[in-house]
N, C-alpha and C positions, 0 to 999 in steps of 0.2 A: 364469929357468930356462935356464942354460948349455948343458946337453945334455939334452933334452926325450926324455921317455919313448914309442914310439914301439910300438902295439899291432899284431901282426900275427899271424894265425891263421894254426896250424903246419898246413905242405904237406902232409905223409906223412913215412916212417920208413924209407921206401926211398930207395936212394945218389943212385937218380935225383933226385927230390922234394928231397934235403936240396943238390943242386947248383944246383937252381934258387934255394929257399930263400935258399941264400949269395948268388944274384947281389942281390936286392933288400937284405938286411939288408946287404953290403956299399954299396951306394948310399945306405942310410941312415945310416950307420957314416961315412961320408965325408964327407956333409952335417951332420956332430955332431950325431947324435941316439944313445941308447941303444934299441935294441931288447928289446923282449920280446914273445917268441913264446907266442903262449896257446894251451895246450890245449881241445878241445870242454867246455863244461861251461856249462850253461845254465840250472843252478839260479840264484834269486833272489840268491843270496850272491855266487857266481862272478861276474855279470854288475855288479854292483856293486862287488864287488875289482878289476875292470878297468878299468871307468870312474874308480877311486881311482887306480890307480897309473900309466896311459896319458895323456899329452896329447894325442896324435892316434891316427889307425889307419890302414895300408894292408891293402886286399884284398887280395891275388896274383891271380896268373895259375893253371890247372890245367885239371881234367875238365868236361864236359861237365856244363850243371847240371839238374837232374832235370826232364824237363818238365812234370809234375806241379804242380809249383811255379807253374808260371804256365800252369796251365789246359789243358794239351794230351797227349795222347797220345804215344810215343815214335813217331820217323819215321823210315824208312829212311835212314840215313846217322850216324843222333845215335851219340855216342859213351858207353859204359857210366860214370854219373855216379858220385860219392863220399859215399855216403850220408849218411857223419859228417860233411863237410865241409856236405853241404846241411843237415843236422839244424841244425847249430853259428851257422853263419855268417850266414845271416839273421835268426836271432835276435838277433844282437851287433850287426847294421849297424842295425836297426831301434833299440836304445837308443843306438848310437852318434849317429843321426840327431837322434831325440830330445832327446839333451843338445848338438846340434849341436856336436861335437867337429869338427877339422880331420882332411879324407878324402882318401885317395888310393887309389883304384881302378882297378889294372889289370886288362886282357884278360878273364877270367874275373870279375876283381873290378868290371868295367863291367859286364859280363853281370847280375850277383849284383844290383847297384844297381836296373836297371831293373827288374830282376821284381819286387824288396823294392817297387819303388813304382809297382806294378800293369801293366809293362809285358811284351810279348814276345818271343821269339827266333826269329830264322831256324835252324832246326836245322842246315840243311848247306847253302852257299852256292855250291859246285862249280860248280852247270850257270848261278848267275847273276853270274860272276867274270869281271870283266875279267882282273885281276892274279891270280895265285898266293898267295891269301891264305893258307895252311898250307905254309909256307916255312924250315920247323927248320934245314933245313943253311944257311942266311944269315941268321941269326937277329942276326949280329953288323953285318950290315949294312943299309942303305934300299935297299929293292925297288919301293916304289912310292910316289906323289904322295899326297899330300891336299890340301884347300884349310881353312882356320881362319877363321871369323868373327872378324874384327879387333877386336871390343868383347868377347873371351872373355879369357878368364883364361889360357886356355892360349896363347892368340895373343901375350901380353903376355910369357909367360913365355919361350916359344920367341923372342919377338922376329922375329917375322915371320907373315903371314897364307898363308903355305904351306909346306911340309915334304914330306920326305923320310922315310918310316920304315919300319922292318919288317914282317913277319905274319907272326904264328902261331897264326894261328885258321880256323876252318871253321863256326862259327855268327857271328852278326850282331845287336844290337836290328832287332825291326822295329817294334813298335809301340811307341811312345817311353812312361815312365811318368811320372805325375805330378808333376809341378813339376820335371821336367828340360827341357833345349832342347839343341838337336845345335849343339856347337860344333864341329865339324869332319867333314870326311866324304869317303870315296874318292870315285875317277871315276866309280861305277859307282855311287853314291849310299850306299851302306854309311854307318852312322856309326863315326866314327873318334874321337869324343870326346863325352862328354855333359856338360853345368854344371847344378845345382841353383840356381833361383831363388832369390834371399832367404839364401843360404845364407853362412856368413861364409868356408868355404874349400872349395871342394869339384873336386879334378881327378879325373877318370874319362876314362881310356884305352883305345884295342881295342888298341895297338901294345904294345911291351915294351921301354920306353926304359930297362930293369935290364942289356941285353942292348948297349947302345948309347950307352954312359957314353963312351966313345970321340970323341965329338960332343958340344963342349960345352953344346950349347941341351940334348941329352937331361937331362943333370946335374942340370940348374937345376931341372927338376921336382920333384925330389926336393931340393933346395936350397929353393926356395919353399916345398913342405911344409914343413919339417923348419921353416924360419923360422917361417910361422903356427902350430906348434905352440911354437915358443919364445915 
């Protein structure tokens, strides 16, 4: 499979959403993958047309995700979430999982992971921030540290057991879910990356290396997907 088909659920329809959009399916566009962006539809059929035509899937990054979803109440600070995106998107990671396809889950799409596998979220992380974690106007550059467990996937692919990267978040996992483990994590203990046990590809990010292609270790994230989905 030369350029591997490459599933990823549409942002929004607004200029904003479609600017983010471009930065990811351009980093996979670079790495030789073709993209195709799926609309919500989570009939029997749809979710089956996608597993046929997809070799892998990345999450994106976006809104805030419904706290509902993982058991809680909304909290002062949580941000108003995207209905269809929650309706959609956990449906599709959950058969995604299932037929263990090759996953790449950023910011939002880390978030999305944890809940799908019984885990929860820090709603607003403000009063317990080292760093400026909601950081849009540097979005293109590294604001603050992390550390990587050296036996991760991500460690391997960055090629180093620490990093430099951006934020643009204001939630967190806190309680980790099922059959993940915290590769990576800020000074202030946040996790900054999560890997799936047993899983044959699986990167999930809080940072937004779509944003920091500029750095060539960012690149290769999306170069190692795009390769295990080849």
């Amino acid at each position: 499979m030369l350029y591997p088909t490459i599933g990823m659920p549409v942002m929004g329809k607004d200029l904003f959403r479609r600017y983010q959009q471009y930065k990811y399916t351009w980093c996979l566009r670079r790495a030789g993958a073709t993209v195709q962006l799926l609309e919500p539809d989570v009939s029997k059929e749809g979710m089956a047309s996608v597993l046929n035509r997809c070799a892998g899937f990345l999450f994106p990054g976006g809104p805030d995700i419904w706290p509902e979803l993982y058991g809680q109440a909304s909290q002062i600070g949580s941000g108003k979430p995207d209905r269809t995106r929650d309706g959609y998107e956990p449906e599709l990671l959950r058969i995604v999982l299932a037929a263990q396809r090759p996953l790449f889950c950023i910011g939002r799409g880390m978030q999305l992971l944890n809940v799908v596998l019984g885990g929860t979220l820090i709603q607003d992380l403000k009063l317990k921030q080292e760093y400026p974690h909601m950081d849009y106007p540097n979005r293109f550059s590294a604001t603050h540290p992390i550390e990587l467990d050296p036996d991760s996937l991500i460690s391997q692919l960055l090629g180093s057991d620490a990093a430099t990267v951006n934020s643009l978040h204001h939630q967190a996992v806190d309680t980790v879910g099922e059959g993940l483990w915290i590769a990576a994590d800020s000074p202030e203990g946040f996790p900054e990356a999560v890997e799936l046990e047993d899983y044959p590809f699986s990167l999930a990010v809080q940072w937004h290396p779509e944003y920091m292609t500029r750095v060539p270790a960012q690149q290769r994230l999306f170069q190692g997907f795009v390769d295990a989905c080849r």
